[in-house]
N, C-alpha and C positions, 0 to 999 in steps of 0.2 A: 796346195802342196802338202799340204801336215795329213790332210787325207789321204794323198797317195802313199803318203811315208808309211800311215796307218798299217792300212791295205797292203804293201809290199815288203812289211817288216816281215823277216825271217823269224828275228827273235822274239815278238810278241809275248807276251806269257811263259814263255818260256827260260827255263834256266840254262845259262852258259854248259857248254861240254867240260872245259877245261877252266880253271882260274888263272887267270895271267900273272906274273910275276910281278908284282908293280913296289919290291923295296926297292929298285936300286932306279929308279926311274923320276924324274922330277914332278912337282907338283901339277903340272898341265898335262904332262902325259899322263900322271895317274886319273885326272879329271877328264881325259878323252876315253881313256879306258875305262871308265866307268860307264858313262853316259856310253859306249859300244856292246857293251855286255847287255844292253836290251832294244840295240836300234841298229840296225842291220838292213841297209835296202839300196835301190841306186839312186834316188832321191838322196839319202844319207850320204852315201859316198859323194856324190858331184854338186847335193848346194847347201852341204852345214859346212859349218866352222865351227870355230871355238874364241870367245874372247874373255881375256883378263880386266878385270876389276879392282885396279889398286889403291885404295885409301890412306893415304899419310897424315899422322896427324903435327897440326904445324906449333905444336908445344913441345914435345917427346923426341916427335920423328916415327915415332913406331907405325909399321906399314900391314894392313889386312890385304890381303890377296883371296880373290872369289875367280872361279871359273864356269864357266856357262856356255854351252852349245848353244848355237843360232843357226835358224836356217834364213833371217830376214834378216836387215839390222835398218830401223827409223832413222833416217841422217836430218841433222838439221840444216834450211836451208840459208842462203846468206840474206840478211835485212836491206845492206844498203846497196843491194845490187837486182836488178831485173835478171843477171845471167849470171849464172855459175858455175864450175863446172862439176863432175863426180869428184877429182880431187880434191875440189877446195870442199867441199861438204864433208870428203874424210877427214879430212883435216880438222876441220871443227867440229868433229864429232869423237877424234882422235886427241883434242887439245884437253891442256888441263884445264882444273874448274874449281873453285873456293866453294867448299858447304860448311855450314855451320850448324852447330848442334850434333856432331858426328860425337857416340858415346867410343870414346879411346878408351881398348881394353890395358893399357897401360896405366894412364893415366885415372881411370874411374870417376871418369869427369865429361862432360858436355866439350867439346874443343871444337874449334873452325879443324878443315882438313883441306886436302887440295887430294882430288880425282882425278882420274886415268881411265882412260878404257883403251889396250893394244887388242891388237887381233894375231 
């Protein structure tokens, strides 16, 4: 697929016509708008997204936000079950999750955090 995206990008190499307006625009739109200013194709249009990356840290609270195109996403699948469905796999691919060692640019310290990923 990332081959045909290759192969059928408009914008390859090349530089946008126009700059898009992107102050008055929130942080995801400005992060799809970027990632479009070099990827243009109908692969792009019908099976990318975009998902958020939210990191909290659980001393502070203070939260990192990352945004990232995908045209795949690895779901995890469930342990105590032979069957499952696409939902419940969003789902726990959707849930939060404790890391440790997360450097909190607040704090300037090592902290546990608790992750997110929406789409």
């Amino acid at each position: 697929m990332d081959w045909l995206h290759e192969d059928l990008n408009k914008l390859s190499g090349k530089s946008p016509l126009k700059e898009a307006r992107t102050e008055n625009m929130s942080p995801a739109d400005r992060a799809w708008e970027k990632f479009k200013k070099s990827n243009e194709s109908l692969i792009q249009t019908l099976f990318y997204g975009q998902q958020r990356s939210t990191v909290c840290c659980c001393k502070c609270t203070k939260e990192s936000e990352t945004y990232e195109a995908f045209s795949d996403l690895s779901l995890p699948l469930l342990s105590s079950s032979n069957m499952c469905s696409l939902k419940d796999c969003m789902q726990l691919y959707l849930n939060r999750e404790t890391i440790s060692g997360w450097n909190c640019p607040s704090c300037k310290d090592k902290r546990d955090a608790i992750k997110k990923f929406d789409i």
